[in-house]
C-alpha positions, 0 to 999 in steps of 0.5 A, a space after each residue: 800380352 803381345 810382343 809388336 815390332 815396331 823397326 828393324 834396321 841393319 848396316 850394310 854386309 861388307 865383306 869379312 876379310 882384311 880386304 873389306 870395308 867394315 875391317 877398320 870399323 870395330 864391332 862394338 862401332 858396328 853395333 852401336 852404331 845401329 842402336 844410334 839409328 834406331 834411336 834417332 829415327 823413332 825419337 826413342 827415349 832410351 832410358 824407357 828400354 828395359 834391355 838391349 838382348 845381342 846375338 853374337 857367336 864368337 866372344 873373343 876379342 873384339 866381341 868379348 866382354 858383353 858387347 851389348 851392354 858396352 855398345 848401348 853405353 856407347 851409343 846412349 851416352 845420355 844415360 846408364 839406365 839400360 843393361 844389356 846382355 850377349 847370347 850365342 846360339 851359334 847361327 840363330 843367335 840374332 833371331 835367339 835375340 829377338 826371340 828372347 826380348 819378345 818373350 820377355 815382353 810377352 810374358 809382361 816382364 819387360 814393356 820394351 827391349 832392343 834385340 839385334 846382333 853383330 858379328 866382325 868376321 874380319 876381325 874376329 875370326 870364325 872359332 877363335 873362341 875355340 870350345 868343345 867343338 873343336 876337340 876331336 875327342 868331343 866329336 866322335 863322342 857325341 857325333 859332330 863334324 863340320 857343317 860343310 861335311 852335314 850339308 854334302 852329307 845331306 845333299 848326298 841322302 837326298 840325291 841332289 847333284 853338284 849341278 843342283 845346288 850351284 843353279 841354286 846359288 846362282 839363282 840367290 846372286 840373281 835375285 839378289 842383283 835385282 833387289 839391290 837394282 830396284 833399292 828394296 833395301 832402302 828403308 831399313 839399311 843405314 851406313 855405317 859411319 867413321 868416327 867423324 861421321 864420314 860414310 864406310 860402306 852404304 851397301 852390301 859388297 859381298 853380292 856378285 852379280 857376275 857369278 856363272 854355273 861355268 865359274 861354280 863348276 870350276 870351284 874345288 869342294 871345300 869340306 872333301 879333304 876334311 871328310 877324307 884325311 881327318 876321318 869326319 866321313 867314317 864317322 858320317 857312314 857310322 853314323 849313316 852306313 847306308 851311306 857308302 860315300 859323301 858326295 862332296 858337293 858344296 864349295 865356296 860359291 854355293 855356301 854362305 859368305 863371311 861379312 861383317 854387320 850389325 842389326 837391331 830390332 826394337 820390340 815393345 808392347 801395345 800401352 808402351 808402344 802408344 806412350 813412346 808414341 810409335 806405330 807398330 810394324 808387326 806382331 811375334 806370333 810364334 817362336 820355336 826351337 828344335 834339336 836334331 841328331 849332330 852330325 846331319 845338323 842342317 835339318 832343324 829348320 825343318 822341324 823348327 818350322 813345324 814347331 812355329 806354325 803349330 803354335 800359331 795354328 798355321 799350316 804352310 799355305 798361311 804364310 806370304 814370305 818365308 826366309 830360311 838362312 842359306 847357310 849352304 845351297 842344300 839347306 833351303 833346298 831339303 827344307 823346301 822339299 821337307 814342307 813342300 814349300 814354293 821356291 817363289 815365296 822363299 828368299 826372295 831378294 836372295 840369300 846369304 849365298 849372295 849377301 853373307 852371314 854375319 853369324 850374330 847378325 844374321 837372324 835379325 837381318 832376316 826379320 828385317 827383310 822378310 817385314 820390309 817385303 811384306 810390307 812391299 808387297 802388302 802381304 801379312 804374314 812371315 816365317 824365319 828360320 835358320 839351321 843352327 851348329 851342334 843340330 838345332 833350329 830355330 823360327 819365329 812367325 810374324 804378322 803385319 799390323 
């Protein structure tokens, strides 16, 4: 059987600090709030919906208590019918959600199932939820630092220069700024409201169009006093001792942006589809996990990658429009080289570099926009993928219908 979606929505990304829009706006308003879209703009009767499967990494506070069963109570108030379950696979956990519900659709268990995710950076801190990660003991166990630490550890194998990665996030402010100017994002980014329906924020406030190679050349590392006074780069040359030092390379302007934002997607089957009287969008072709050694940790989309078109019968060449997360600027940049792969068809309205990566959110904002440019386009094919903390990867190909 085949898992089809039929709409992807997001809010807007507004920026993850006190300062930003979305910091009055609870997550679980944020959330419900697309799942009030969904509803409204496909007649959907939600008491048809099987499950509501959300992407969420830090648990604590605000996004505690399963925020996907509380926030689908919240938004269909018409009825109890829908359970609703949170995961976490740290920065896939949007896509891991949309994966997850066509799975279940696929396999015939379930005919209908909103996937999606949410994450308030603002007001749910990135760790607050603590864990095992955290623990120093746990990391020179099993060999963990900071991802800030893998990327420049990357960067540093792969020759690539400060110079290099910072001409690579310009390059996502510009294609960005010009995504926003031709309203590429119109079809599926809807406000997010207050309680008395007033508009916070209409569009993403984390781009900034204005950014130089002068202004990113001025920036500081941000993970070289980690790697030096906590000892995290002896345990990358352990690990690495062809490596005699880490180039410090990645800073605040070449990696991926704190926000704020929720996205949801709506998958069914072909029969379920005809009888809730929708048109599907596209089709899951494949899905695909992949797990790398922890401490270089930014490499699994490369694998995952493989793993996907593999399953799909697929080779680079067949795909249109590939999103691979911007994490940091040496993720998409080793992915590229890895699978040789043309810059033109990859991010092509920007990236998390210019927008921001909401953690829980953000796999699903990609399968939102990668379809939307298809669908621009009039291409067919599509492949997502992102780098995942603890050295795993994950991507999913989709098809136009």
């Amino acid at each position: 059987m085949t898992a089809y979606i039929y709409d992807a929505i997001r809010t807007p990304r507004g920026r993850g600090k006190q300062s930003g829009s979305l910091y009055t706006t609870k997550p679980i308003d944020l959330l419900s709030g697309v799942l009030v879209d969904l509803r409204d703009r496909n007649g959907l009767d939600t008491n048809e919906v099987d499950d509501v499967v959300v992407g969420c990494v830090t648990q604590a506070g605000d996004q505690g208590a399963c925020i996907a069963r509380f926030a689908a109570l919240q938004a269909w108030q018409t009825g109890h019918s829908v359970p609703g379950v949170t995961v976490n696979r740290f920065c896939a956990s949007g896509l891991e959600a949309v994966n997850h519900a066509a799975a279940m659709v696929a396999s015939g268990f379930h005919d209908c199932v909103v996937a999606g995710g949410v994450e308030s950076m603002s007001r749910v801190p990135m760790g607050s939820d603590g864990g095992a990660i955290f623990d120093p003991a746990v990391q020179w166990k099993v060999g963990s630092v900071p991802q800030g630490i893998s990327a420049d550890l990357i960067a540093t194998i792969d020759g690539v220069s400060r110079e290099e990665v910072d001409a690579f996030a310009i390059e996502s402010q510009r294609r960005a700024a010009a995504a926003v100017e031709q309203n590429r994002f119109e079809r599926s980014i809807v406000p997010v409201r207050d309680q008395n329906g007033l508009v916070v924020l209409d569009h993403d406030e984390h781009p900034r169009p204005d950014a130089t190679l002068e202004g990113m050349g001025a920036l500081q590392p941000a993970f070289q006093m980690f790697g030096e006074q906590f000892g995290l780069d002896a345990l990358v040359r352990r690990r690495y001792p062809s490596v005699d030092r880490v180039r410090h390379v990645h800073h605040a302007g070449n990696s991926s942006g704190i926000v704020d934002g929720a996205a949801a997607v709506l998958l069914a089957n072909e029969a379920k589809g005809k009888s809730l009287g929708l048109k599907p969008r596209a089709k899951i072709r494949s899905v695909a996990l992949s797990a790398e050694e922890p401490i270089i940790m930014l490499t699994g989309p490369v694998s995952a990658t493989r793993i996907a078109l593999k399953k799909a019968g697929m080779n680079v060449s067949d795909v249109d429009l590939f999103e691979c997360n911007e994490a940091f600027a040496i993720v998409p940049m080793h992915w590229m080289s890895e699978l040789g792969i043309d810059h033109a068809k990859v991010n092509v309205n920007g990236g998390a570099i210019a927008f921001g990566h909401p953690l829980g959110a953000t796999g699903a904002m990609l399968l939102n926009t990668v379809l939307d440019e298809l669908e621009r386009r009039d291409l067919s094919t599509g492949l997502v993928t992102l780098c995942v903390g603890g050295g795993m990867g994950i991507a999913t190909i989709i098809e136009r219908v």
